[in-house]
PDB file with SEQRES, HELIX, SHEET and CRYST1 records, atoms N, CA, C and O in Angstrom:
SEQRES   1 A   72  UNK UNK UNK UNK UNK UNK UNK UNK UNK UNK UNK UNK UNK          
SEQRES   2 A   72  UNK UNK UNK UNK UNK UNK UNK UNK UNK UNK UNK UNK UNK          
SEQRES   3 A   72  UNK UNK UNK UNK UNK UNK UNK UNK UNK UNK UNK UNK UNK          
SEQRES   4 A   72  UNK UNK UNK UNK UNK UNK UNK UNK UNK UNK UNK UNK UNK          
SEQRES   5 A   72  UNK UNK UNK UNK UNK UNK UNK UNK UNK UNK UNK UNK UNK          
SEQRES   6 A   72  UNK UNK UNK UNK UNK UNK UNK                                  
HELIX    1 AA1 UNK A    4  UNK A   18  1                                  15    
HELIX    2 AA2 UNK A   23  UNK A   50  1                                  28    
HELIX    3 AA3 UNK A   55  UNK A   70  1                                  16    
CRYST1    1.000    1.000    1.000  90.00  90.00  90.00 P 1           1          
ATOM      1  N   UNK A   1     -57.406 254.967 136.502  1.00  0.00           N  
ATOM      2  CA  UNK A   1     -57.328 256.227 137.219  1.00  0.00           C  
ATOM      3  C   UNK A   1     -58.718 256.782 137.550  1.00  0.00           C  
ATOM      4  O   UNK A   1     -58.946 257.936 137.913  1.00  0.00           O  
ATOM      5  N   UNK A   2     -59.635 255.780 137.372  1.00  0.00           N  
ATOM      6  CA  UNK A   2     -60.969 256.651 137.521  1.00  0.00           C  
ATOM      7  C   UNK A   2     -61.191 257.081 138.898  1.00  0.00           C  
ATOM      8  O   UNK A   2     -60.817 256.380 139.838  1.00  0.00           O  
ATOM      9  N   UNK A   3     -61.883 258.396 139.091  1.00  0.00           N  
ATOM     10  CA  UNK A   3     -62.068 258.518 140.550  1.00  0.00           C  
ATOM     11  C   UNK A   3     -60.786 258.970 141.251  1.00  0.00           C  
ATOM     12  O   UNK A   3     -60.809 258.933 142.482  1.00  0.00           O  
ATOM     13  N   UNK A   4     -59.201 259.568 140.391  1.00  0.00           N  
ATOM     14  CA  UNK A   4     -58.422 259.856 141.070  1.00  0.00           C  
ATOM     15  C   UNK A   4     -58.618 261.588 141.249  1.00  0.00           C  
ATOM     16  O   UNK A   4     -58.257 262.213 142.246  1.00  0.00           O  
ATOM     17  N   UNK A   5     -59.077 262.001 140.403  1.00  0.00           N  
ATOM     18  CA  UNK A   5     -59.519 263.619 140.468  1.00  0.00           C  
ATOM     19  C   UNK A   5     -60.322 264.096 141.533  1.00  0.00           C  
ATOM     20  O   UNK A   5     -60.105 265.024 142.311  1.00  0.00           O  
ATOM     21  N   UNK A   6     -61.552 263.106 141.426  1.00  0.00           N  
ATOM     22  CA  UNK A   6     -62.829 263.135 142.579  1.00  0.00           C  
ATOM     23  C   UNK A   6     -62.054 262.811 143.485  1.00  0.00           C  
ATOM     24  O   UNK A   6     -62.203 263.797 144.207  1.00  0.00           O  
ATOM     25  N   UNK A   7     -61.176 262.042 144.120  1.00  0.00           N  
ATOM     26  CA  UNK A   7     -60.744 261.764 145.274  1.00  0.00           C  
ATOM     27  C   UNK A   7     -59.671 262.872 146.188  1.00  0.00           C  
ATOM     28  O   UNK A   7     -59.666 263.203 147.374  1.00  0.00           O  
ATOM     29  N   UNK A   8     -58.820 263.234 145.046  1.00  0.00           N  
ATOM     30  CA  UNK A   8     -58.270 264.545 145.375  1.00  0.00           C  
ATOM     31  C   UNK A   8     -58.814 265.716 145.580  1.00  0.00           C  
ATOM     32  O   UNK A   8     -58.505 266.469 146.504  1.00  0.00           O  
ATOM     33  N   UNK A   9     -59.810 265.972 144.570  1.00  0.00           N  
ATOM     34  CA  UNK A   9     -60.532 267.216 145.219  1.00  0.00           C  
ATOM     35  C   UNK A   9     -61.319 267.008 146.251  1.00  0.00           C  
ATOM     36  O   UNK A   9     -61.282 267.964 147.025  1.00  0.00           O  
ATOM     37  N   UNK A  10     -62.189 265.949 146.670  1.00  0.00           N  
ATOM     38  CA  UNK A  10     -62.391 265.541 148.055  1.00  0.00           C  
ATOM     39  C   UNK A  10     -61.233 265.689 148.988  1.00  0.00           C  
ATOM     40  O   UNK A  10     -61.348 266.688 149.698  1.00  0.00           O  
ATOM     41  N   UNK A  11     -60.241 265.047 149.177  1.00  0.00           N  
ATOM     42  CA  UNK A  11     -59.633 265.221 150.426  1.00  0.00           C  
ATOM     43  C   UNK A  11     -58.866 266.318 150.563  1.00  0.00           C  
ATOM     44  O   UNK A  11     -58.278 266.401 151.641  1.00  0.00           O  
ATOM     45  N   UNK A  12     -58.660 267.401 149.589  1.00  0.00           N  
ATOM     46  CA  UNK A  12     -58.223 268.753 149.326  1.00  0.00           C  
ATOM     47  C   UNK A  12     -59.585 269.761 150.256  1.00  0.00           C  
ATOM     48  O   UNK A  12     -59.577 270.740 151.002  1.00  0.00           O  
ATOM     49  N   UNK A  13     -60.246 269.184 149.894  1.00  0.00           N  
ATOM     50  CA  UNK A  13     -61.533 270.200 150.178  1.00  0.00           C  
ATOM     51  C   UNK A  13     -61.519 269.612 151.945  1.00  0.00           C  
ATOM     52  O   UNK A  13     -61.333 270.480 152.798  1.00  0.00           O  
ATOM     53  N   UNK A  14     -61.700 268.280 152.364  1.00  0.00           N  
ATOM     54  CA  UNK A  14     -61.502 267.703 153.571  1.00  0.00           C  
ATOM     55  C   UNK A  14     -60.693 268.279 154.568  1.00  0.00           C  
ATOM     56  O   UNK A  14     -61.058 268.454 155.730  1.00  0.00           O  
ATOM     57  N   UNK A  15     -59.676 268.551 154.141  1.00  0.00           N  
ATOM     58  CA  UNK A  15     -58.673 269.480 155.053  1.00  0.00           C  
ATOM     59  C   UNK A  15     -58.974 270.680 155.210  1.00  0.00           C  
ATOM     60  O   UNK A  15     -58.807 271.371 156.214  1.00  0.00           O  
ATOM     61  N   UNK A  16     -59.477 270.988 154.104  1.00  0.00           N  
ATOM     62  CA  UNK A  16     -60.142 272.819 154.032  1.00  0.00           C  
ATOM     63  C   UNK A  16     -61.192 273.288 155.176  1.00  0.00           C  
ATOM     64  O   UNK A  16     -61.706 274.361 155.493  1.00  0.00           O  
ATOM     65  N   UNK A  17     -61.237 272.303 155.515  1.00  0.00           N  
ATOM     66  CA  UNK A  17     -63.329 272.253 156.125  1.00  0.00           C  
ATOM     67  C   UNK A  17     -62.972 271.932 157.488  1.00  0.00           C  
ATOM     68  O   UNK A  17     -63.556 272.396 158.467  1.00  0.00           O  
ATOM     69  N   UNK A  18     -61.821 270.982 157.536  1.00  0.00           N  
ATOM     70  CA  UNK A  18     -61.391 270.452 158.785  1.00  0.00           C  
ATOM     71  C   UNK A  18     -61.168 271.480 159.808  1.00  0.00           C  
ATOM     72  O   UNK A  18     -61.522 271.584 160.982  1.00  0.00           O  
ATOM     73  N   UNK A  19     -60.313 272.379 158.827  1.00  0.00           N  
ATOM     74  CA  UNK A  19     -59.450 273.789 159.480  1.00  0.00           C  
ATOM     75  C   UNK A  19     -60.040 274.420 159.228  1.00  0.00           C  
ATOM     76  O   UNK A  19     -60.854 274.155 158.343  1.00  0.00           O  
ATOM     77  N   UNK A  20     -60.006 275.995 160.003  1.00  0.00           N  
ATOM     78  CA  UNK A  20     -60.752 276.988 159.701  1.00  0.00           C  
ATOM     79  C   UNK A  20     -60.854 277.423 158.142  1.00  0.00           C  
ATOM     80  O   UNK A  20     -59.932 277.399 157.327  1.00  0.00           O  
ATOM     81  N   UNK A  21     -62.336 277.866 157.899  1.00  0.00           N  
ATOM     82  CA  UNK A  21     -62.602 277.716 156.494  1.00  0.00           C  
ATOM     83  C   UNK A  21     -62.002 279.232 155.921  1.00  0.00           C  
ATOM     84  O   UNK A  21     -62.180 280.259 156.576  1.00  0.00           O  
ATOM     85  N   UNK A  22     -61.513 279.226 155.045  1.00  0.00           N  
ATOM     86  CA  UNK A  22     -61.117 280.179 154.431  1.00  0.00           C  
ATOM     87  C   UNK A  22     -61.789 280.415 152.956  1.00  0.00           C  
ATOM     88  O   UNK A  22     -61.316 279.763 152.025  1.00  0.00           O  
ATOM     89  N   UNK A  23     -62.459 280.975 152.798  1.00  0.00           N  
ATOM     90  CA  UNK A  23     -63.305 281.421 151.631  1.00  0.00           C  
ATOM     91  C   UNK A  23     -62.328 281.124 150.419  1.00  0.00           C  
ATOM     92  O   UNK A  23     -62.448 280.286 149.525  1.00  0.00           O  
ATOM     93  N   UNK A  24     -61.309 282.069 150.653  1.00  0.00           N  
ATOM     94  CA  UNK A  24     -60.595 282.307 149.425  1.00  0.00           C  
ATOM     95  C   UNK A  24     -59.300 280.908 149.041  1.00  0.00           C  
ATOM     96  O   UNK A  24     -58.757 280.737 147.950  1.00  0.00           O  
ATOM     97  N   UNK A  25     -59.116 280.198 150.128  1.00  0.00           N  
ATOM     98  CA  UNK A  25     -59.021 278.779 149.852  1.00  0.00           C  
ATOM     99  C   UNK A  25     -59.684 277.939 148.785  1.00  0.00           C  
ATOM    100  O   UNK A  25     -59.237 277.301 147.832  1.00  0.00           O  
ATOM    101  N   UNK A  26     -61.000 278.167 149.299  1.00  0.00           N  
ATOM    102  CA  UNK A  26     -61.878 277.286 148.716  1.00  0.00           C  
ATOM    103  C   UNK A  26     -62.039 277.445 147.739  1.00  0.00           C  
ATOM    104  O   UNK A  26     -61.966 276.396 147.098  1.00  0.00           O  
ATOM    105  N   UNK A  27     -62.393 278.869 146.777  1.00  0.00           N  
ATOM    106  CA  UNK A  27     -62.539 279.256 145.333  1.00  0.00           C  
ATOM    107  C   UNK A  27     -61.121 278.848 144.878  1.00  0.00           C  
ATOM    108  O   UNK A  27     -61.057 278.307 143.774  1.00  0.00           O  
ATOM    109  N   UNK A  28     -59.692 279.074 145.740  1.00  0.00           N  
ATOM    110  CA  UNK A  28     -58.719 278.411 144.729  1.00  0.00           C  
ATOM    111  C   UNK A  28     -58.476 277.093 144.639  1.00  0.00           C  
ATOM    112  O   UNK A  28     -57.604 276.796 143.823  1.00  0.00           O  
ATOM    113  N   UNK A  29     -59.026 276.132 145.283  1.00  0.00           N  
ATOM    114  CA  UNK A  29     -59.317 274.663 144.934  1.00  0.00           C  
ATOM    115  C   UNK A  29     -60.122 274.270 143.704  1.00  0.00           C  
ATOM    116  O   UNK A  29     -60.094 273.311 142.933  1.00  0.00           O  
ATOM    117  N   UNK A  30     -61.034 275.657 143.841  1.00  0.00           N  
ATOM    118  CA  UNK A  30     -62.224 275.004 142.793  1.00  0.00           C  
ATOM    119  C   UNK A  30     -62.001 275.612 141.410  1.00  0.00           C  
ATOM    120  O   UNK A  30     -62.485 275.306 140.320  1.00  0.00           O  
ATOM    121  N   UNK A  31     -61.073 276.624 141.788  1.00  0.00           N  
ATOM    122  CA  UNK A  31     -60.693 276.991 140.614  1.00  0.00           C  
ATOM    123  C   UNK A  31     -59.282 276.133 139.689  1.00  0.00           C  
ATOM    124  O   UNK A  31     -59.054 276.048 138.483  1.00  0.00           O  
ATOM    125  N   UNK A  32     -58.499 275.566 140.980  1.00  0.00           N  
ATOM    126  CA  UNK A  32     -57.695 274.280 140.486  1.00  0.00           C  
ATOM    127  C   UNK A  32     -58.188 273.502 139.782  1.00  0.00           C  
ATOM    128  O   UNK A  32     -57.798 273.149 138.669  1.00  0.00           O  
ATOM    129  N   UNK A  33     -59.677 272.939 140.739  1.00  0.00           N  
ATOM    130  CA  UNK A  33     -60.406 271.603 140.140  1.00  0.00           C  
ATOM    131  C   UNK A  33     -60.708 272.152 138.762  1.00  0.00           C  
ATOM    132  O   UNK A  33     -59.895 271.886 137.877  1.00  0.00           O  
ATOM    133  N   UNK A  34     -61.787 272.893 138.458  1.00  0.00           N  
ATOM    134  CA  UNK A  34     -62.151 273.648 136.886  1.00  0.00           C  
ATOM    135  C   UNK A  34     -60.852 273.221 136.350  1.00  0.00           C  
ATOM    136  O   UNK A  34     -60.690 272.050 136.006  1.00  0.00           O  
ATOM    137  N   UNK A  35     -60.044 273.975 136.269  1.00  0.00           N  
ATOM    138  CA  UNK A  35     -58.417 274.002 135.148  1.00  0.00           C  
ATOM    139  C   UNK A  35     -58.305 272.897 135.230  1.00  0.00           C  
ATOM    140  O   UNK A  35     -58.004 272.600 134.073  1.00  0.00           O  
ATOM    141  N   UNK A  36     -58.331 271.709 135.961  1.00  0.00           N  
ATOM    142  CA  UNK A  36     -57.990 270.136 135.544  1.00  0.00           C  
ATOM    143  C   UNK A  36     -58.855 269.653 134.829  1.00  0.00           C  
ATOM    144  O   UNK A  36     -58.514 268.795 134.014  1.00  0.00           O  
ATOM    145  N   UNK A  37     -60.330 270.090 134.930  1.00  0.00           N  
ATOM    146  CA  UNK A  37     -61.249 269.614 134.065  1.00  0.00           C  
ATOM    147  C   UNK A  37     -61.287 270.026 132.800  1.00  0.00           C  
ATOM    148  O   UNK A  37     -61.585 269.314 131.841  1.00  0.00           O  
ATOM    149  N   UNK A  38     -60.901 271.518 132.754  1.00  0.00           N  
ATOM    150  CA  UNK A  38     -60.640 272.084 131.278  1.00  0.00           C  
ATOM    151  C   UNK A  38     -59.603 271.479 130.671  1.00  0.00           C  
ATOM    152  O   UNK A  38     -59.942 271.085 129.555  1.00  0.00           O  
ATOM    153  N   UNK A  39     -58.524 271.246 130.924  1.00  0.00           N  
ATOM    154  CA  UNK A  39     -57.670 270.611 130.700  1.00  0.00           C  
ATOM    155  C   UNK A  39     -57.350 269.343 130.093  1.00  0.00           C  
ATOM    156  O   UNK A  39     -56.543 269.096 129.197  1.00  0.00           O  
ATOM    157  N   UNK A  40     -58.365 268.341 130.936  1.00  0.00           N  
ATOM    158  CA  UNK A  40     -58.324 266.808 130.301  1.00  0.00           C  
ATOM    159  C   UNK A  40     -59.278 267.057 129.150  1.00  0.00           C  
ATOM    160  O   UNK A  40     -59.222 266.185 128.283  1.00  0.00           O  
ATOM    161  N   UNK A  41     -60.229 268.142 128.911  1.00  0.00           N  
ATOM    162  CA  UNK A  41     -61.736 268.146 127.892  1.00  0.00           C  
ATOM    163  C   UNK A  41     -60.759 268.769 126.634  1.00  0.00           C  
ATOM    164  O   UNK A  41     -60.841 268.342 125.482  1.00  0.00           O  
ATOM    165  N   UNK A  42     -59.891 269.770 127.021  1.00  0.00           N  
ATOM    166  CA  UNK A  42     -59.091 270.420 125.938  1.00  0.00           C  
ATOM    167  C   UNK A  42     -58.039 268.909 125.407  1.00  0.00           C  
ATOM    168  O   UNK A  42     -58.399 268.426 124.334  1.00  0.00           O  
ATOM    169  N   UNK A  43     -57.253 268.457 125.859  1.00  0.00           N  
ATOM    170  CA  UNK A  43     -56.600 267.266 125.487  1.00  0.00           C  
ATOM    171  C   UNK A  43     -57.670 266.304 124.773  1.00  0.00           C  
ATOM    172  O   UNK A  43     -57.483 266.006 123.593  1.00  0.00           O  
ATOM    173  N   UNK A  44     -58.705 265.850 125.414  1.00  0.00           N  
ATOM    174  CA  UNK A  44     -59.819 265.031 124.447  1.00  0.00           C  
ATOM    175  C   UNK A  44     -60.309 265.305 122.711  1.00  0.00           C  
ATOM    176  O   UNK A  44     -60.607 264.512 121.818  1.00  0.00           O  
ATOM    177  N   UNK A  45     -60.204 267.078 122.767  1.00  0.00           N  
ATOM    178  CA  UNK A  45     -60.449 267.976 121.575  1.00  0.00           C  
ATOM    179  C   UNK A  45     -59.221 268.121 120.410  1.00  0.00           C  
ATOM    180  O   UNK A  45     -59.250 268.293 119.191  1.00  0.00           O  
ATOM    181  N   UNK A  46     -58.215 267.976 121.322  1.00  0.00           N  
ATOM    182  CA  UNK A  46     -56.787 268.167 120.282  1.00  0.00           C  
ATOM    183  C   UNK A  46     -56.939 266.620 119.562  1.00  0.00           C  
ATOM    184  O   UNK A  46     -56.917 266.564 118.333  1.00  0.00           O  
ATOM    185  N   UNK A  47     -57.074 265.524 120.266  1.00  0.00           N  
ATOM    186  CA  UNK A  47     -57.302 264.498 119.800  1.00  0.00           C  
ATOM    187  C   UNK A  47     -58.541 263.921 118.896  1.00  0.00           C  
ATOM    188  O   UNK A  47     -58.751 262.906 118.232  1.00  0.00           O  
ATOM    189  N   UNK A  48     -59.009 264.717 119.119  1.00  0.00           N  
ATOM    190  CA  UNK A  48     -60.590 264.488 118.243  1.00  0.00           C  
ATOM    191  C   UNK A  48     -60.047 265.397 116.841  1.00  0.00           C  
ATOM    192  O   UNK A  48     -60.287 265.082 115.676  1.00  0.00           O  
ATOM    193  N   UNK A  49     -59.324 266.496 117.255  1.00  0.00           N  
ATOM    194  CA  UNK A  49     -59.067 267.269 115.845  1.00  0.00           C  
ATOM    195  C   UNK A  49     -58.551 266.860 114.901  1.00  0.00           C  
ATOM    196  O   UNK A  49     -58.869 267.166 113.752  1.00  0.00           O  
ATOM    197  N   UNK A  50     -57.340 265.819 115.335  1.00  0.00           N  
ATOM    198  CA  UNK A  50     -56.463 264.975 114.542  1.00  0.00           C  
ATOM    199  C   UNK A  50     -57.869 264.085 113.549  1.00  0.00           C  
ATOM    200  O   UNK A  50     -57.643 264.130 112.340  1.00  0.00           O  
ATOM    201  N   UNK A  51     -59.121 263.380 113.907  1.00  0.00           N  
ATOM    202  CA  UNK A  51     -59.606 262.881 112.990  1.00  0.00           C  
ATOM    203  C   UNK A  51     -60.517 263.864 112.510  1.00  0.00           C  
ATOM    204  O   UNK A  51     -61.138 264.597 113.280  1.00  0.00           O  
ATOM    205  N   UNK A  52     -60.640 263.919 111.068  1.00  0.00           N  
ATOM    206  CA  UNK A  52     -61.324 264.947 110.374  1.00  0.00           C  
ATOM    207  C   UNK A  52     -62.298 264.371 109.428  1.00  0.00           C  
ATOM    208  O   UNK A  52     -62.030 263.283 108.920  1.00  0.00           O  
ATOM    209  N   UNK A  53     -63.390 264.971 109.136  1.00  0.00           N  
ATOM    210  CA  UNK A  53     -64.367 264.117 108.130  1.00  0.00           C  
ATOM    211  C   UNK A  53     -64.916 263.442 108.440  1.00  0.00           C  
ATOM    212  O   UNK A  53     -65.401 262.680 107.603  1.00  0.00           O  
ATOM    213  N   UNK A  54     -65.247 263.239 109.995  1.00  0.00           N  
ATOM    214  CA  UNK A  54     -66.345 262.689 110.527  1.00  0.00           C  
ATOM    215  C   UNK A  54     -67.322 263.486 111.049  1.00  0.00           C  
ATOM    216  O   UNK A  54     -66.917 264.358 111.818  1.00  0.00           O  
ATOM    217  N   UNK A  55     -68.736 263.418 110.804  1.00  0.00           N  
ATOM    218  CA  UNK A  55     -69.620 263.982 111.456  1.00  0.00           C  
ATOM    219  C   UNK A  55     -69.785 263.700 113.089  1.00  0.00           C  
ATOM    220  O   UNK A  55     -69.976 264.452 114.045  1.00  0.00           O  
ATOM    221  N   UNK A  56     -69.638 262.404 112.968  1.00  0.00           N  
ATOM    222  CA  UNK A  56     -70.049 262.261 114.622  1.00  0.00           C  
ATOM    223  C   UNK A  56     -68.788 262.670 115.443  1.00  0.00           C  
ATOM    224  O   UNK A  56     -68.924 262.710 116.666  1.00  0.00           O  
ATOM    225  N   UNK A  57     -67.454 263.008 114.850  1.00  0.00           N  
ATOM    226  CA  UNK A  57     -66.302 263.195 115.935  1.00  0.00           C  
ATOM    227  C   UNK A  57     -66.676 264.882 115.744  1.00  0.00           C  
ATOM    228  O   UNK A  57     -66.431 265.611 116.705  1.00  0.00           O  
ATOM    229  N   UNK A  58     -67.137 265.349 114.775  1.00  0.00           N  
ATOM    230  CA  UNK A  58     -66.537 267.327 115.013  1.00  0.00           C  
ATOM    231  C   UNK A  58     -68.212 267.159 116.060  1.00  0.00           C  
ATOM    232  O   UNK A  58     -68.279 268.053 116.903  1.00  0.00           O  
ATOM    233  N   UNK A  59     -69.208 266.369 116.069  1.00  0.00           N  
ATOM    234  CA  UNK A  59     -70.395 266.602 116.931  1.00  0.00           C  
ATOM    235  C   UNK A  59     -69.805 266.314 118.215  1.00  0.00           C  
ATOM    236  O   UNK A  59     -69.844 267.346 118.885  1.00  0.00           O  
ATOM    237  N   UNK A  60     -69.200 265.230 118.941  1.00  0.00           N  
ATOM    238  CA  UNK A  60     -68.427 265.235 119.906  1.00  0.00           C  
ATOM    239  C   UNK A  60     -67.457 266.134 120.542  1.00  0.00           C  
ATOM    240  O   UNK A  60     -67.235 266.409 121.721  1.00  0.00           O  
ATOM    241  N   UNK A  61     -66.930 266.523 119.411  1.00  0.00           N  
ATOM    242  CA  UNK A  61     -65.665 267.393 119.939  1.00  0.00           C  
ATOM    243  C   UNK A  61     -66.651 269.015 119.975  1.00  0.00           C  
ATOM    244  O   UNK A  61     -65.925 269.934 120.355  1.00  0.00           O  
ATOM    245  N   UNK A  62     -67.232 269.196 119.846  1.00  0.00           N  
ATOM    246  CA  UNK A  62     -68.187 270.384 119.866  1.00  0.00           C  
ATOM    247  C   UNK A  62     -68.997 270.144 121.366  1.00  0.00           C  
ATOM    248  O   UNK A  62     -69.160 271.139 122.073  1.00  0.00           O  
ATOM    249  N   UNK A  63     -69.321 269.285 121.671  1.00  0.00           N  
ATOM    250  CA  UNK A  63     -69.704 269.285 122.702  1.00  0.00           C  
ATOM    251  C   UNK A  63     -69.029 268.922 123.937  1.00  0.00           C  
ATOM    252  O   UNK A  63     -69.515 269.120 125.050  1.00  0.00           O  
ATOM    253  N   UNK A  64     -67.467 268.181 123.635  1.00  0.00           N  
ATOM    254  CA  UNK A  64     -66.306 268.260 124.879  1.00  0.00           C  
ATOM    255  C   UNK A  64     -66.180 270.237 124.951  1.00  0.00           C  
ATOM    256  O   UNK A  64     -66.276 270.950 125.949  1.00  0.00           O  
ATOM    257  N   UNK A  65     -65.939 270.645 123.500  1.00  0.00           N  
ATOM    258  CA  UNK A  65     -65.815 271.896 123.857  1.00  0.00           C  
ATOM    259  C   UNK A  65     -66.654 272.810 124.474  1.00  0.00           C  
ATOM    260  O   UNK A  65     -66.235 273.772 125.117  1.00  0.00           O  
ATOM    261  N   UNK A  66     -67.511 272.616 124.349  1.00  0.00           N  
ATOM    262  CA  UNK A  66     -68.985 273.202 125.215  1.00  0.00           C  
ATOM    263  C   UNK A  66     -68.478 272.772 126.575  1.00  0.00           C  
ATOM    264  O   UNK A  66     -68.217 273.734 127.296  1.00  0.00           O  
ATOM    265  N   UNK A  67     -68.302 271.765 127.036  1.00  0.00           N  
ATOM    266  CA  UNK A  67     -68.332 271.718 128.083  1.00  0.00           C  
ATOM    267  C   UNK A  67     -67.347 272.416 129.089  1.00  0.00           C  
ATOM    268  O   UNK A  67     -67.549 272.837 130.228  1.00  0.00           O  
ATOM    269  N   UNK A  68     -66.259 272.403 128.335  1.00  0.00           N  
ATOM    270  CA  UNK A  68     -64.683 273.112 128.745  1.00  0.00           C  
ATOM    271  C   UNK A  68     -65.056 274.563 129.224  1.00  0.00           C  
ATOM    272  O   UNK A  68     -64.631 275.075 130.260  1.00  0.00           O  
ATOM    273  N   UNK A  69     -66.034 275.238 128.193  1.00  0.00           N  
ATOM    274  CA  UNK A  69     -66.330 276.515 127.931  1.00  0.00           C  
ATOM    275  C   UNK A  69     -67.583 276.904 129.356  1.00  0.00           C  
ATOM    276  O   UNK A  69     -67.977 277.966 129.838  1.00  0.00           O  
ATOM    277  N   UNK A  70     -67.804 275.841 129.567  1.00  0.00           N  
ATOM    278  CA  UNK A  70     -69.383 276.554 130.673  1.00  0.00           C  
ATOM    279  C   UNK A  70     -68.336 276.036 132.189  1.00  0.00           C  
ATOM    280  O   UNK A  70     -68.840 276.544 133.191  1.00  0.00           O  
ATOM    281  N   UNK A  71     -67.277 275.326 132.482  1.00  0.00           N  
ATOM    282  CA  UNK A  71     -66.712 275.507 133.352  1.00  0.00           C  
ATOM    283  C   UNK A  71     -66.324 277.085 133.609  1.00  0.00           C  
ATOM    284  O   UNK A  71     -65.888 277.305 134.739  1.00  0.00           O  
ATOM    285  N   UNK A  72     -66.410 278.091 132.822  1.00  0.00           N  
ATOM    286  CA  UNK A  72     -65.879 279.730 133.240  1.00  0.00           C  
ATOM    287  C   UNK A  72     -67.002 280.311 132.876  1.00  0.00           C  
ATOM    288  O   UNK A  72     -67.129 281.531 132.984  1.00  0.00           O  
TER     289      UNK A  72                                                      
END                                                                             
């Protein structure tokens, strides 16, 4: 599935641009795109939580969560 997100929000945005641009279109695409990204980073974290007592997974999962967090 790699590249199926990037490809959708490309040709989402493609049509946007095609047609007259609508501002407030565009922030709700990107605000779609964000929530899918938060989304798969939050699912990565629930799964990282399940293993416990590792240093290098709560350092990982601290920094999927960082990342979730600077999308807003």
């Amino acid at each position: 599935m790699k590249g199926k997100l990037r490809k959708e929000f490309i040709e989402q945005m493609r049509a946007i641009l095609d047609g007259d641009i609508v501002v407030e279109e565009v922030e709700d695409l990107i605000h779609d795109f964000c929530d899918e990204i938060e989304n798969r980073l939050l699912d990565i974290c629930a799964e990282l939580k399940r293993i416990k007592g590792l240093a290098e997974i709560d350092i990982i999962r601290h920094a999927v969560e960082g990342l979730a967090d600077d999308l807003w």
